[in-house]
C-alpha positions, -999 to +999 in steps of 0.1 A: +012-314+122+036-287+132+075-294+144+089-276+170+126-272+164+152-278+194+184-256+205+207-275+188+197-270+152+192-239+131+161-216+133+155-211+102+145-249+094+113-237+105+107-212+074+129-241+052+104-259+058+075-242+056+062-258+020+064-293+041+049-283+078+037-248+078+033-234+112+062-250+125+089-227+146+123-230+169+122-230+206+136-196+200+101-179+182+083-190+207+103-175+237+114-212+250+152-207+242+157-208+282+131-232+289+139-265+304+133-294+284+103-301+301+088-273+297+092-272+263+080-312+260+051-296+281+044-266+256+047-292+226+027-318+244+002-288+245+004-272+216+004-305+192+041-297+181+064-329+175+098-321+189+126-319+166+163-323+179+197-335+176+200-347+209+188-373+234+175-348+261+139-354+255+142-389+245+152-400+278+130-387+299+100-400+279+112-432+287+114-430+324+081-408+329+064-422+296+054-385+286+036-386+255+056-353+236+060-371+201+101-367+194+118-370+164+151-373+171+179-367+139+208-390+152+235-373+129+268-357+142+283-323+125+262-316+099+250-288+081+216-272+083+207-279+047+214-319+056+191-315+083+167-301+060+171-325+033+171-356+063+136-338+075+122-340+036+132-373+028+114-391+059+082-364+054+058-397+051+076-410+082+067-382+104+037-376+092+030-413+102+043-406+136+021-374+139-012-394+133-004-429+152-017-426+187+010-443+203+040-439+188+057-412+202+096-417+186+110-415+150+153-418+148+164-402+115+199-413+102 
């Protein structure tokens, strides 16, 4: 399991996190900072990253093309990076869950 990290949050999750999901990155290791959002739902699709992001761009259109890029999606306004962090740690089991279940492709964090 390896979590590709969205725009909208902080690069260095990827190397916070790196005791929890090594091999994970941001959109902006990778060279994907200017990528559409399918194309990087494409490259994580591909890879066998789960998306990580803030937002609902890749959310929705999962729903109306039923892509199968796995999405967790961290529904919390302002917040610091370390929150994220500590959000991503405390629902571990949860994603790992969501990695391994063939199809369930969504996990909302609070």
């Amino acid at each position: 399991m390896r979590l590709l990290f969205d725009q909208n949050l902080s690069p260095r999750l990827a190397t916070r996190l790196v005791d929890l999901v090594p091999g994970s990155a941001h959109v902006q290791d990778l060279g994907l900072l200017q990528a559409s959002d399918t194309s990087v739902a494409e490259f994580a699709e591909r890879e066998g990253y789960l998306i990580v992001s803030k937002d609902a761009d890749f959310f929705e259109p999962a729903l109306l093309r039923g892509h199968a890029t796995k999405i967790v999606w961290v529904r919390r306004g302002n917040c610091s990076t370390a929150e994220i962090e500590t959000i991503l740690r405390r629902h571990a089991a949860d994603i790992a869950q969501l990695a391994r279940t063939e199809n369930l492709y969504l996990l909302m964090l609070y």
